[in-house]
C-alpha positions in Angstrom: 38.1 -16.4 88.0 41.3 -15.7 86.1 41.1 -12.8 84.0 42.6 -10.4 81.7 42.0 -6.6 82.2 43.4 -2.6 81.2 43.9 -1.2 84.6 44.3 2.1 83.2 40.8 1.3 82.1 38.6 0.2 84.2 40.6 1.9 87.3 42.2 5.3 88.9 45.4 3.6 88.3 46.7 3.1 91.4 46.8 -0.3 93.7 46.1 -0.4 97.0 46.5 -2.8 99.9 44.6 -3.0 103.0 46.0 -0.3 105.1 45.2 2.5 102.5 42.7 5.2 102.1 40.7 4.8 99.0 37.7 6.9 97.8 35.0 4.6 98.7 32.6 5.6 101.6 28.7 5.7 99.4 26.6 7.1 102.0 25.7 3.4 103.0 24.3 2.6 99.5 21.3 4.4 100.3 18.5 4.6 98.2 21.0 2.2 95.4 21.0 -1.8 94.9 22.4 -1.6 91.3 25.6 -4.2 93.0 22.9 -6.4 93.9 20.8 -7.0 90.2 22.2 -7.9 86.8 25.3 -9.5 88.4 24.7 -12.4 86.4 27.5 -15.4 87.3 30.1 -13.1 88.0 29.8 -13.5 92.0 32.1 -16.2 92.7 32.0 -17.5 96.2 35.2 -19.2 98.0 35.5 -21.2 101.0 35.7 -18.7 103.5 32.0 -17.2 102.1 30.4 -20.7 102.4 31.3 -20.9 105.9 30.0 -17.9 106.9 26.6 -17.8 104.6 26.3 -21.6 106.3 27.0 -20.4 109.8 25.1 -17.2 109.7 22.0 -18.7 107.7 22.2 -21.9 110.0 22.0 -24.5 107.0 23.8 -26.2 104.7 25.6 -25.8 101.0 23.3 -27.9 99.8 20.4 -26.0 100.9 21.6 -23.2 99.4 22.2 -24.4 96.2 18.4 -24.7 96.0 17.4 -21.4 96.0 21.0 -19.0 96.5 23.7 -20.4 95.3 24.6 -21.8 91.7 27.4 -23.6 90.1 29.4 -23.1 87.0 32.8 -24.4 85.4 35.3 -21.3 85.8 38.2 -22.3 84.5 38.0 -26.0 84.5 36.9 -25.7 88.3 33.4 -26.4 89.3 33.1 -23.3 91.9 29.6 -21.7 93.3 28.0 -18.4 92.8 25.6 -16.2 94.1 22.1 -16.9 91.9 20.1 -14.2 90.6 16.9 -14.7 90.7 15.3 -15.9 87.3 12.0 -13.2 86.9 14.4 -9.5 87.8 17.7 -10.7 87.9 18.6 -9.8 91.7 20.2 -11.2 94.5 18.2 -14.0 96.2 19.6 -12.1 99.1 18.2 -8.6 98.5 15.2 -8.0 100.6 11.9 -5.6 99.5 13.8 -2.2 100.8 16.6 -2.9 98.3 18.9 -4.0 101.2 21.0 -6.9 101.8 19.7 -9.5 104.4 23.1 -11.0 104.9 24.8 -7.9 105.0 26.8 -9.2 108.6 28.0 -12.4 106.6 28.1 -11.2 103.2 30.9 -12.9 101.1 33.9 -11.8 100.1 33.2 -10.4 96.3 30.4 -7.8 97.6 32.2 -6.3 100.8 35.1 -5.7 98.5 32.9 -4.0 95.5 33.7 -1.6 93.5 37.5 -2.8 94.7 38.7 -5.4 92.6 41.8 -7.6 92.9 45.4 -8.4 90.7 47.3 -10.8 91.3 51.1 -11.0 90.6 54.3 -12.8 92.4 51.9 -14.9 94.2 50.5 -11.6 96.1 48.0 -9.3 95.2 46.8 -5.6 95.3 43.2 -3.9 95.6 42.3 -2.0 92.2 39.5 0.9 92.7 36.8 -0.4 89.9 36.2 3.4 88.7 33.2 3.1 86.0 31.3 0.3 88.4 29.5 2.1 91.7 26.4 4.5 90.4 27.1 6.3 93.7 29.0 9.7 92.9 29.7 11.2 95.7 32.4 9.0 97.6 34.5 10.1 101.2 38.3 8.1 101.7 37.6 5.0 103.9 40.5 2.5 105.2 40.4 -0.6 103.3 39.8 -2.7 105.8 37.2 -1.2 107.5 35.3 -1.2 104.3 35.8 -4.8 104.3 34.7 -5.5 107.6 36.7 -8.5 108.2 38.3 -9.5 111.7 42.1 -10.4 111.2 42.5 -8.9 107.9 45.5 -10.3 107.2 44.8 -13.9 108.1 41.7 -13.5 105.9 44.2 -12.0 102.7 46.9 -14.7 103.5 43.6 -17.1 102.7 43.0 -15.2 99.4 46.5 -15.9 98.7 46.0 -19.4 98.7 43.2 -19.8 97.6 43.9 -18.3 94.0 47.2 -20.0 94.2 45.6 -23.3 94.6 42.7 -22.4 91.8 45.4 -21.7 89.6 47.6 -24.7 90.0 44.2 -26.9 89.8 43.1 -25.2 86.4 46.6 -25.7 85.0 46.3 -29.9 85.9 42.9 -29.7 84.8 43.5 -28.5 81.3 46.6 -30.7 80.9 44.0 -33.9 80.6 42.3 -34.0 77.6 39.9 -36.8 79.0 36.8 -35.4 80.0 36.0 -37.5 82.8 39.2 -37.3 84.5 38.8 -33.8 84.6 35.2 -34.0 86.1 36.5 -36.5 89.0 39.0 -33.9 89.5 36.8 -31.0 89.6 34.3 -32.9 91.9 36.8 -33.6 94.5 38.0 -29.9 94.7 33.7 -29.1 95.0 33.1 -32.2 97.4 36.3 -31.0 99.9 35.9 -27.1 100.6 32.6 -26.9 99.6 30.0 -29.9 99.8 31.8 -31.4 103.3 30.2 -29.4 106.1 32.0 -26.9 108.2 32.0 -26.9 112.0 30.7 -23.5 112.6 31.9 -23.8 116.3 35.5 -24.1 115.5 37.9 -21.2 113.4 37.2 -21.2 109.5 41.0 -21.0 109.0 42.2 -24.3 111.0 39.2 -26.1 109.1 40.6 -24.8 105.6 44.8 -25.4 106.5 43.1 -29.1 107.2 41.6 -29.6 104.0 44.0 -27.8 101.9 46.7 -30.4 103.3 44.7 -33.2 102.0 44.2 -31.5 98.6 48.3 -30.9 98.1 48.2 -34.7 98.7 46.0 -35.4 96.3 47.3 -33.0 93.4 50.7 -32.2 94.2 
């Protein structure tokens, strides 16, 4: 979701990639869930998330969308999010102890918090989110061991893409003023990297390349 922030703000001011030290390390969130309730819509999940909630939970988009996942237009996109549940406002994820039962598959948005990303130059940079943890007391942890993702940088070249490809779609989508044509367009970007099944026996990345060749078709 394409925003506008202060960094100077809502940060320590500096940006990081994945190689650097930042002051992160919250004694394993224990004892603290805050991440996990009152998140509203704000927990956008990509491709790269579905396949893994899919693959980990062993069922389907679908089946999450009925009691996980919702969906919302962010800019003129129809993309999924993690649901809160309606009666306290937490994760449908977040189990009795206050932890998270997907913590090994966890999508992208949470392993990074309380990083954030900017993008620029068709790159980005990490930004440390300095008024969001409740924890106080943080230790210097590598980035990407905080993230916990195999082959970083495939998985950050796949970032790149992705929010390249959001942006160009938004920028088509708002250029039609005919409100259907922008929901066919919206539903084919929904129906190809979300609501087609993955093959969770074969590499995420080679299944996403695939599709995002036959989106480029389609729009570009």
């Amino acid at each position: 979701m394409l925003r506008e922030i202060n960094l100077a703000e809502v940060s320590d001011g500096k940006l990081y990639c994945s190689n650097d030290m930042a002051k992160l390390g919250c004694d394993d969130c224990r004892g603290c869930s805050a991440c996990c309730r009152q998140m509203g819509t704000s927990i956008l999940l990509d491709p790269w998330d579905i396949y893994f909630l899919c693959r980990g939970l062993n069922t389907s988009f679908e089946k999450l969308l009925t009691y996980a996942v919702e969906l919302q237009m962010a800019d003129y996109v129809i993309l999924p999010n993690l649901k809160m549940t309606e009666e306290e406002e937490v994760c449908a994820f977040l189990d009795q102890e206050g932890r998270c039962s997907i913590h090994d598959f966890r999508p992208g948005f949470c392993r990074m918090f309380p990083l954030g990303r900017v993008y620029e130059n068709e790159n980005f940079h990490y930004f440390l989110q300095v008024h969001e943890c409740r924890k106080e007391l943080k230790t210097k942890v590598k980035i990407s061991k905080w993230l916990g993702i195999p082959n970083t940088r495939r998985y950050e070249e796949f970032v790149r893409q992705w929010h390249g490809f959001l942006k160009k779609a938004g920028e088509i989508l708002v250029s039609f003023a005919d409100q259907e044509t922008r929901k066919n367009i919206s539903m084919y970007i929904l129906k190809t990297f979300y609501l087609a099944p993955y093959d969770p026996e074969r590499d995420f990345y080679e299944q996403f390349g695939e599709r995002m060749k036959q989106a480029e078709k389609y729009f570009f």
